[in-house]
N, C-alpha and C positions, 0 to 999 in steps of 0.2 A: 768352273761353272758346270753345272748339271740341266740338263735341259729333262724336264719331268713331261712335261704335255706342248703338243704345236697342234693347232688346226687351221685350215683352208679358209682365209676371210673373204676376200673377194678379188677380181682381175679387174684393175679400172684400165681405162682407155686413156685417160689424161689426168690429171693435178684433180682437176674437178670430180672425179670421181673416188677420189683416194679417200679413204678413212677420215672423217671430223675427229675432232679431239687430239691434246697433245703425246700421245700415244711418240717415245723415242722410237726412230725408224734407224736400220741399219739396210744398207741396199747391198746386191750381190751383182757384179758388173762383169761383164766379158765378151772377149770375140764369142762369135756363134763356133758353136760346136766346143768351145772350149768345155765343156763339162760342168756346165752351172748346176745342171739337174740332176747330177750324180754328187756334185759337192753338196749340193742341199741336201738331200737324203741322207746320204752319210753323219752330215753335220747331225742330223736329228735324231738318227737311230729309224727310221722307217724306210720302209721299201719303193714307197709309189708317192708319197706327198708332194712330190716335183713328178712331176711325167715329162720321161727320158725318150728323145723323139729322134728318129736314123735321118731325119731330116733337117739339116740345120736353118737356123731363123726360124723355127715353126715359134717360139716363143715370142709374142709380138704384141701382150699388153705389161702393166703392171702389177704383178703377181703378191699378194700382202697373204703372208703367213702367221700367225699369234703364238707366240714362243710365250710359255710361262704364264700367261695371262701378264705378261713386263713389257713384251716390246715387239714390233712389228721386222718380221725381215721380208724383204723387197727382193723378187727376182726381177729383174730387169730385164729389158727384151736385148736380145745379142744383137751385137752390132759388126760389119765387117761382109756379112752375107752376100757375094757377088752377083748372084743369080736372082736375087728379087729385084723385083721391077724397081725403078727409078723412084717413082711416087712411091709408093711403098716404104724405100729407104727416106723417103724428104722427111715420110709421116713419121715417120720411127725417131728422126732427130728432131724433131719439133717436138715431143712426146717427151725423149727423153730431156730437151734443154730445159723443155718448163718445169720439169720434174726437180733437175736438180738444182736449178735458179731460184723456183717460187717456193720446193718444200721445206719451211723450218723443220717440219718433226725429224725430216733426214739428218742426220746424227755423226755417221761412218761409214764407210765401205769397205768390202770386200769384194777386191779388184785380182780377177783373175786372169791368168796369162799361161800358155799351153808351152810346156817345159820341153818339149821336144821341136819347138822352133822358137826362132828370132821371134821378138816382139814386133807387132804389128806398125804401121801407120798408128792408128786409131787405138792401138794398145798405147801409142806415146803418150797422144793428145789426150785421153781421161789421165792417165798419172800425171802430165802435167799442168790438169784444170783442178786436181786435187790438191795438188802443189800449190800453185794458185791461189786458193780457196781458201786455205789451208785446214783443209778439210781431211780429221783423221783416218788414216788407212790403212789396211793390213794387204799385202802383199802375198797372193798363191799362185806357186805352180803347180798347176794340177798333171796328171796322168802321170807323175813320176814311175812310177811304177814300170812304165814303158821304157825304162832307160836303166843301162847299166851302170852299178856304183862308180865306174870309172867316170863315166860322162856326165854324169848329174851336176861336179863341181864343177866342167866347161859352161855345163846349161845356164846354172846358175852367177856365173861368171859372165856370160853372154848377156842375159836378163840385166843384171846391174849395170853392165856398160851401156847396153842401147836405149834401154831407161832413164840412164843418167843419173842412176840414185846413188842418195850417199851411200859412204859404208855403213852405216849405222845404221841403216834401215833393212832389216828381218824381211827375210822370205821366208814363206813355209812351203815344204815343200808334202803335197799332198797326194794320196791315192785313193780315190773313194773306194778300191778293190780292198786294196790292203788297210785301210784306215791309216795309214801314215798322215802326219802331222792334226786331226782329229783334235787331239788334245790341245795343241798348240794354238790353234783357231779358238775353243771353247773359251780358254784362259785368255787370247787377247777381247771377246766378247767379253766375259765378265768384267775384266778389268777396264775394257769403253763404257759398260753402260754406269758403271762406278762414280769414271768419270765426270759423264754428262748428265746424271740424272738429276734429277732438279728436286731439291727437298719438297715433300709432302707438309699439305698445313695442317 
């Protein structure tokens, strides 16, 4: 897949604010700080279309981006953030349950996880409500790059055990510096919206 044009739709606050129409959505999930806003960018070939913040949790509504004029990717607000207030975090999962309970157009995810530690709590429980769900999903670890050849196969070895995933289930392993795994991402993209798209009358 070739991603030729993306632009900036809109940041809704909840379900109700999202995009009318059945517009395929694919959502982009992760702990805070995990690097959502550098995978995005990378994903798409721009510099600034995600705004990359030294601050983690600053991302805290529903970010809808228009790939192709085909399909909607969703940044998600990060989740895991210890230092935001209480309420704050309540709203965040209320925002996010409705999101991925009530939205049909949601499609896929790309579910990120930071290759240079254990997976989280909250890194289990979304892989295991996609499970769930069965709702399909690609698997990244981002920042590889920060790690050397040798330790990448522990990292990765580490992520599949505390995960719990099968074998057969594909990591990519990603560097928004280096662009590693880029293509690997685009081709599982193409090959979901293939998928799921629902013929035209």
């Amino acid at each position: 897949m070739k991603i030729t044009s993306v632009e900036f739709v809109l940041s809704a606050g909840g379900v109700r604010e999202c995009p009318p129409g059945p517009m395929i959505e694919i959502a982009v999930s992760g702990r805070s700080n995990v690097g959502k806003s550098s995978l995005l960018n990378s994903l798409v070939g721009r510099k600034a279309i995600a705004k990359v913040s030294g601050t983690p949790g600053k991302t805290q509504r529903l970010n809808y981006f228009l790939v192709n004029q085909r399909f909607h990717l969703v940044d998600l607000p990060g989740y895991g953030f210890a230092k935001a207030p209480e309420s704050m975090r309540a709203q965040w999962r209320r925002m996010m349950q409705g999101y991925l309970r009530e939205r049909g157009q949601l499609k896929a995810m790309i579910q990120l996880v930071d290759s240079r530690h254990e997976p989280s709590r909250e890194d289990c429980e979304m892989v295991r409500w996609l499970q769930d769900e069965g709702m399909p999903f690609v698997l990244v670890a981002t920042k590889i790059d920060k790690l050397r050849a040798g330790q990448r196969l522990t990292a990765m070895r580490t992520i599949t055990r505390v995960l719990e995933l099968p074998a057969s289930q594909p990591i990519v392993q990603h560097s928004s510096e280096a662009g590693d795994g880029r293509g690997e991402l685009l081709a599982w993209i193409g090959e979901t919206l293939e998928s799921v798209a629902e013929p035209h009358p």
